[in-house]
N, C-alpha and C positions, 0 to 999 in steps of 0.2 A: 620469602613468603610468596605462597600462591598468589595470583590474580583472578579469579573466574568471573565470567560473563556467562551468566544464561540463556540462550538462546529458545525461545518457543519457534514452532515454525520453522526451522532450523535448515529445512531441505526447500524451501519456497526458496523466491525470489529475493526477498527483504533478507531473509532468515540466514540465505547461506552465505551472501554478500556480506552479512554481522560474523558469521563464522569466520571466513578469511581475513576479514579487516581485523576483528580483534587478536586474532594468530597470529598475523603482522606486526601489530603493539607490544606481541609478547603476552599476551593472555592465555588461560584454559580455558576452553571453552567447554558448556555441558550444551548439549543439544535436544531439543524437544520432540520431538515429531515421530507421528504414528502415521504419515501417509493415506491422512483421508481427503486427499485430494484425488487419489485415484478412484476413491467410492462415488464422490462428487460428481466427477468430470470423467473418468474413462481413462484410458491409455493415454490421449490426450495431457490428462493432470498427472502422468503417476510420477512421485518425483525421486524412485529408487534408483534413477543414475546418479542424483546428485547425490544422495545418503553414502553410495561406494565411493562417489571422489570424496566427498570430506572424510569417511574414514581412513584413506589414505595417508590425512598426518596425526601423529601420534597427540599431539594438545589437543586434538576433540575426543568427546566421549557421547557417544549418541547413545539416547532414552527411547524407546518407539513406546509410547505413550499417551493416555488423552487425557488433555489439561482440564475436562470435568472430572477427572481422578482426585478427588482431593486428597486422600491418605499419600495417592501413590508422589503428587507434586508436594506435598508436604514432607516427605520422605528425602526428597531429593535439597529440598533447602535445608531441611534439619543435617544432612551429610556435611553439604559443603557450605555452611551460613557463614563461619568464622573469614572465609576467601573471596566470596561472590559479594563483589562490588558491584556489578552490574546488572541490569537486566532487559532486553530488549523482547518485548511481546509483538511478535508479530502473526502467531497462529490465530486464524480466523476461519469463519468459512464466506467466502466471500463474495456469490454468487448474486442478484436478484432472483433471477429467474428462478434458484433452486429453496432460496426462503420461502419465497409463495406457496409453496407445496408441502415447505418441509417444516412449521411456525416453530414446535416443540426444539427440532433440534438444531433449528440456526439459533435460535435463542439462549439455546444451552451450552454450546461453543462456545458463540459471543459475549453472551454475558455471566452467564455461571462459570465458564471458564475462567474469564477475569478476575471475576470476585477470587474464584479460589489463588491464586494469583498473587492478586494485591492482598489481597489476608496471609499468605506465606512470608510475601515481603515485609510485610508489617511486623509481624511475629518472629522473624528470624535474623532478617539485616536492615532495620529500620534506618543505618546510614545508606547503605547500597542509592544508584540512582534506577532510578524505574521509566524504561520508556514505552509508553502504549503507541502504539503506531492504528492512526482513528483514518477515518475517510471523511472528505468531502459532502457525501452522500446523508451525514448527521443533518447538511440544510435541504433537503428534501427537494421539493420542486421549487421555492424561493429563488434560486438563479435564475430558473425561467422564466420570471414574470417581469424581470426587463424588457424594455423595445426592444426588439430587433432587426434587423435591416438582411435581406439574403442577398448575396453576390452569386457570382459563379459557381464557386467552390467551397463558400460558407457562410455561418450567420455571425453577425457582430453586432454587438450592441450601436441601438441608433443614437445615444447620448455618448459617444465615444469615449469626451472630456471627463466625464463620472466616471466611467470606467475602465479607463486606458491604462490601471495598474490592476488591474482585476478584484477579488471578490475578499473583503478580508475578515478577519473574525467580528465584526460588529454584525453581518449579516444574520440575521435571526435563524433559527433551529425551528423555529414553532408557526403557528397559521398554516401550513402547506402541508403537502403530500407526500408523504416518504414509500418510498419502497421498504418491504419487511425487512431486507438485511440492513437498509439505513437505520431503521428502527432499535435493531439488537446491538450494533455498535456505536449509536446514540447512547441506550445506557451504558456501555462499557467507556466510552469515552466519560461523560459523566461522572462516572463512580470514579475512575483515577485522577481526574481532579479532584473531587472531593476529598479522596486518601490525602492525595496533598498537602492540600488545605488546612484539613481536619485536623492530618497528623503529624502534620511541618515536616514532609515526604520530597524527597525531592525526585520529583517527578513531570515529565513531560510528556504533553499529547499534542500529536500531530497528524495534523488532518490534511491526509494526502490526493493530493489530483491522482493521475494514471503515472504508475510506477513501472517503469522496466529495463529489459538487460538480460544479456541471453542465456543466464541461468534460471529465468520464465520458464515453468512448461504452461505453455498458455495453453486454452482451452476454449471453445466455442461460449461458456457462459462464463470467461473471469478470462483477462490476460489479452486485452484494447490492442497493443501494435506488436505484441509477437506471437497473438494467432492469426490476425492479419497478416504479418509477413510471413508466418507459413502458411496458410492456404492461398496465398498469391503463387508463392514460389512452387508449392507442391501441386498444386490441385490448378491454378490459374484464374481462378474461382473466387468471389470474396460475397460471403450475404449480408447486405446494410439493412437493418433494422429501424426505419422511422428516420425522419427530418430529412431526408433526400439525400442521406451521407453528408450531410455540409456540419453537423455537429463539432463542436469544438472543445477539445480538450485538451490538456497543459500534460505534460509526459518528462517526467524526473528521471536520470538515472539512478537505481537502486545504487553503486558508489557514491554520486555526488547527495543521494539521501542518508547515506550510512556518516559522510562528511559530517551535514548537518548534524544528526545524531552526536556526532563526537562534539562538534565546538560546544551543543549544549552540555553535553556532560564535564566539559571541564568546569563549566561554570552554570551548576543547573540551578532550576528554583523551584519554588513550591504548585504544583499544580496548575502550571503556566501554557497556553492553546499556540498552538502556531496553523496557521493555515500554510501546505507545503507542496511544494509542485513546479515545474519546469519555470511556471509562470510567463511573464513576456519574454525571456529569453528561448523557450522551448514548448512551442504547440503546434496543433497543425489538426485541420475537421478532418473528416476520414478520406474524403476526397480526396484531397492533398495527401494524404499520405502514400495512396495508392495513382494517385500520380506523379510520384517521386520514385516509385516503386519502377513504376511502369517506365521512365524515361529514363531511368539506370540500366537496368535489364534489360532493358530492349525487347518488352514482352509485355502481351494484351492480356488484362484481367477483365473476367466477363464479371460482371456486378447483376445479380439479382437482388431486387428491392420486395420489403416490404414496409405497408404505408404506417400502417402501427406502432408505437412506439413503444421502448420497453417502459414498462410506469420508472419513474424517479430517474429517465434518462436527462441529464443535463442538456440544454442547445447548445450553448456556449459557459463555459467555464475555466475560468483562467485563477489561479491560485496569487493573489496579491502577497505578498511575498517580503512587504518591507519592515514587520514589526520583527520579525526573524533576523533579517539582515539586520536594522537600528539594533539589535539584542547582541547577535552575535556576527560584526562587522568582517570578522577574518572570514567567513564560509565564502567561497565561490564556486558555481555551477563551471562544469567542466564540458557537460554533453548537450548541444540543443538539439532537436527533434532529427533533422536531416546523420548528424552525427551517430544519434541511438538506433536509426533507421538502419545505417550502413554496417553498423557493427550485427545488426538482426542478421543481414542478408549474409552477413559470412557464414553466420552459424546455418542457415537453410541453403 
């Protein structure tokens, strides 16, 4: 008998990482993706080299498709329901900067997209597991309003002891400020818990720090340390955006995320949150990164600042990481930040 895993997002970074890994397990994989990451973002996002390498092996079958299609994603669970065990939602549109401008249809991505989604799963492989893959950004400005203390090269919370395993899902969602795209993946995160919930689904959401790996096409508005390591290496060039560059962020490799992913699936539960991200093992503010950059290569990146921040940028945020690990004790991170770094600079 068949295995299928459906992939959304399929040519992104999450997306294609879930197509090789479950080809590896022996799965079929169906793949999602219509490439509006190139309408998004430019040349930059377009991510039709990776669509040619994954069609390369014969277990994938790519859809060019958009998941507010309901008849058309309805179509494709009704084909293959009896086989698809799996499903890993990773198509988003995932910008700030391009929400603000754009309310109707980051909305309709994010969260009509989903709905139609989790209504297929529902309807067709109510055993199947479902994983929504959520962001960080569902808690708005609430990480910011810890003390912070600034060093050289970045901020850290001035209560250390409180927070020296970083930020975990008790952190509230609400009082604060969100950015528009936090707002649309708030309710998609949401809603599949609920499915869960509601409909004894086994499903999981995980709310990701900065995810990467050099099957990123990173972009000037999406994609933290591999459009940073390419406009260092290409351009020589990096523009820091608000907090002096010392912001801090936790950076997962899309592997050691797809890991995660699997230990939950062998043993999933009902509509259960994981906060998910390099965590203390793997961060580093922008600073640092571009000065890790710099003292590899042997080469000067000129930093243009501006003092502005983007709304709903994190200062410091680090992914606490232990109700995941207590859950599922065998996962272990494989890449920490200097590691994901090195593997960028081959690809540039």
């Amino acid at each position: 008998m068949k295995k299928i895993v459906i992939v959304t997002g399929s040519c992104g970074l999450v997306g294609s990482e879930a197509v090789k890994f479950f080809i590896n397990k022996n799965f079929f994989v169906v793949g999602i993706d219509n490439n509006f990451r190139k309408f998004l973002f430019g040349k930059d996002g377009d991510t039709s080299w990776k669509k040619k390498e994954l069609l390369l092996n014969k277990n994938y079958q790519h859809y060019s498709l958009d998941i507010r299609n309901l008849k058309k994603i309805s179509d494709i669970f009704s084909k293959y329901s009896k086989d698809i065990k799996i499903i890993i939602h990773s198509a988003a549109q995932p910008s700030h900067d391009w929400a603000k401008d754009n309310l109707l249809t980051d909305f309709s991505i994010n969260a009509e997209g989903t709905v139609n989604l989790l209504n297929s799963f529902l309807k067709y492989v109510p055993k199947a597991t479902f994983i929504q893959l959520s962001t960080n950004k569902v808690y708005g400005d609430n990480p910011n309003k810890i003390n912070l203390k600034e060093s050289t090269l970045r901020f850290e919370p001035s209560d250390i002891k409180k927070y020296k395993n970083g930020f975990n899902e008790k952190l509230s969602t609400d009082h604060c400020t969100h950015s528009f795209f936090g707002v649309s993946k708030t309710y998609a995160d949401y809603l599949a818990q609920e499915f869960g919930k509601n409909y004894n689904l086994k499903v999981g959401v995980f709310r990701a720090g900065c995810i990467s790996g050099p099957s990123h096409s990173g972009a000037k508005l999406h994609g933290f340390l591999s459009f940073l390591v390419k406009s260092c290496m290409t351009k020589k060039t990096y523009n820091i955006i608000g907090h002096k560059g010392k912001q801090v962020r936790d950076n997962i490799h899309s592997l050691d995320l797809l890991n995660c992913f699997w230990e939950f699936i062998k043993k999933p539960k009902n509509g259960e949150v994981y906060n998910i991200g390099g965590g203390l093992f793997s961060n580093c503010s922008i600073l640092e990164a571009i000065k890790y950059i710099e003292s590899v290569k042997k080469i000067k990146i000129k930093l243009n600042y501006t003092s502005k921040p983007r709304i709903g940028d994190h200062i410091w945020y680090i992914s606490d990481t232990r109700k995941f690990c207590r859950d599922y004790p065998n996962w272990k991170q494989k890449y920490n930040t200097k590691k994901l770094l090195n593997e960028l600079l081959e690809k540039y």
